[in-house]
Phi, psi and omega in degrees: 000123182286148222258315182296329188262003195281344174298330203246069149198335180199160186204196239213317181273172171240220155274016186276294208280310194282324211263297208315304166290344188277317180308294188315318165317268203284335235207253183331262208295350184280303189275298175307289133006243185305347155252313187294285212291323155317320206292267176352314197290326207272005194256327222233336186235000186025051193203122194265329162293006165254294192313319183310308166252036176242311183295335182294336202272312161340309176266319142355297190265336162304274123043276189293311179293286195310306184320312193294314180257031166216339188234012180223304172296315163334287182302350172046050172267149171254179184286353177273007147314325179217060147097354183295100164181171200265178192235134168321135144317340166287352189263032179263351172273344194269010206254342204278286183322302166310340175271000208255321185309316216288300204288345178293277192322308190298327178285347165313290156316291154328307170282353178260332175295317176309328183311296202295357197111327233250161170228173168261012122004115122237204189296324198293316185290343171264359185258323182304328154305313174273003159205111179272079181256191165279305203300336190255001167259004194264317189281334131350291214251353165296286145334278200281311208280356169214311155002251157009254172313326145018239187281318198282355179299295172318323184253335149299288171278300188291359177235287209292243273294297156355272169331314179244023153277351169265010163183050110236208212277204183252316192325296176306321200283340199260295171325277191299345152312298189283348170269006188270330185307305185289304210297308189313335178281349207285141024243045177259079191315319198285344205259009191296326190320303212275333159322314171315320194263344181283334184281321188310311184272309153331315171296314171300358170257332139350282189284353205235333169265266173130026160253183217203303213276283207277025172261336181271334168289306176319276216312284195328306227286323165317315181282329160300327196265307173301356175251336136302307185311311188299349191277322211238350196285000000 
C-alpha cells in the first residue's frame, strides 16, 4: 500500500468522533447557529447579506474549532489528516474538467427543477439583488467563493467523507457523504438537487487527489461564478 492510499484505508477514529460531529453539525450549527444567532445577527444588521456571512464565518470557525478539537488534537493528528496538504501539478487539468462537470450536471439540475417552480434562491442571494455594489459583491464572492469551500471543504470531505471511505465502499462513502452534505444545507430546499451533484464531485476530487485544496478550489471558482450570475441576472 502506497503512502498516497493509506488515507482510503484506515484512520485514528472510531464512531465517537463521527457521531460527536455530526451532532455539532445537525444539532449545534443547525438550530443554534441558523436560527438563534442568525436571528440576532439580522437584529444587529438589519441586513440578510450581512447577518448571512457573518453567520457562514460563525459555522465555519465552529466546524473547524470543533474538527479540531475533537478528532485532530486528541489523536495528535495534523490538518494534513484531512486532506489540508498540496496535489500534483499534474492534476490541475483535472481541476478544470471537474468544474466543468459540476457546472454542466448543476445547470442541468436547475433546469429540470425550474419545471416545479423551484429556484436556487436564498435570503443571502436575493438581499445581494437588491444592492449591487462592488462592496456587496466583494462580501458575496468572500463567503460563498472561499468562506464557504474552505471550511465545507475541510470538514465534509475531509473528516465525513474519510471517515466512511475507510469503512465502506468509495461509492457508499461518496453518496452518503454528499447526502450528509445536502441535509447541511437545509432549509434551502430548492438547492438540494444541486448541493447533492456539487458533494458527489467534491467528493471524487478528494478520492482522486487525496486533498482538500482541488475540491476547494473547484467548490470557490462554482460559487463565484453563481455570485455573478446572481448579480448580473
Amino acid at each position: 500500500m502506497t503512502r498516497t492510499e493509506i488515507w482510503k484505508k484506515m484512520d485514528q477514529w472510531t464512531w465517537r468522533e463521527f457521531i460527536a460531529l455530526l451532532t455539532l453539525e445537525f444539532v449545534f450549527v443547525m438550530f443554534v447557529i441558523k436560527n438563534g444567532i442568525q436571528s440576532m445577527y439580522e437584529r444587529w444588521f438589519g441586513n440578510t447579506l450581512y447577518s448571512g456571512t457573518l453567520t457562514g464565518l460563525t459555522i465555519a470557525i465552529t466546524l473547524l474549532l470543533g474538527l479540531y478539537f475533537v478528532a485532530l488534537r486528541p489523536k495528535k493528528m495534523s490538518w494534513t489528516e484531512v486532506g489540508v496538504k498540496g496535489f500534483p501539478a499534474r492534476d490541475w487539468w483535472r481541476i478544470v474538467l471537474w468544474t466543468l462537470v459540476l457546472i454542466i450536471f448543476s445547470l442541468m439540475a436547475v433546469y429540470l427543477t425550474s419545471f416545479l417552480g423551484n429556484t436556487v434562491d436564498n435570503s443571502k442571494t436575493e438581499s445581494l439583488r437588491q444592492s449591487v455594489t462592488l462592496f456587496t459583491i466583494i462580501i458575496g464572492i468572500a463567503s460563498a467563493g472561499i468562506v464557504s469551500p474552505v471550511y465545507e471543504e475541510i470538514f465534509y470531505r475531509g473528516f465525513i467523507y474519510r471517515w466512511l471511505r475507510t469503512r465502506v465502499s468509495m461509492r457508499w462513502a461518496i453518496m452518503i457523504s454528499s447526502l450528509i452534505f445536502t441535509l447541511a444545507h437545509f432549509p434551502t430546499m430548492n438547492a438540494m438537487p444541486v448541493n447533492f451533484i456539487s458533494g458527489v464531485v467534491f467528493a471524487w476530487t478528494y478520492e482522486r487527489t487525496g486533498s482538500v485544496v482541488p475540491g476547494m478550489i473547484v467548490h470557490g471558482v462554482f460559487n463565484t461564478i453563481a455570485v455573478l450570475l446572481t448579480v448580473t441576472s
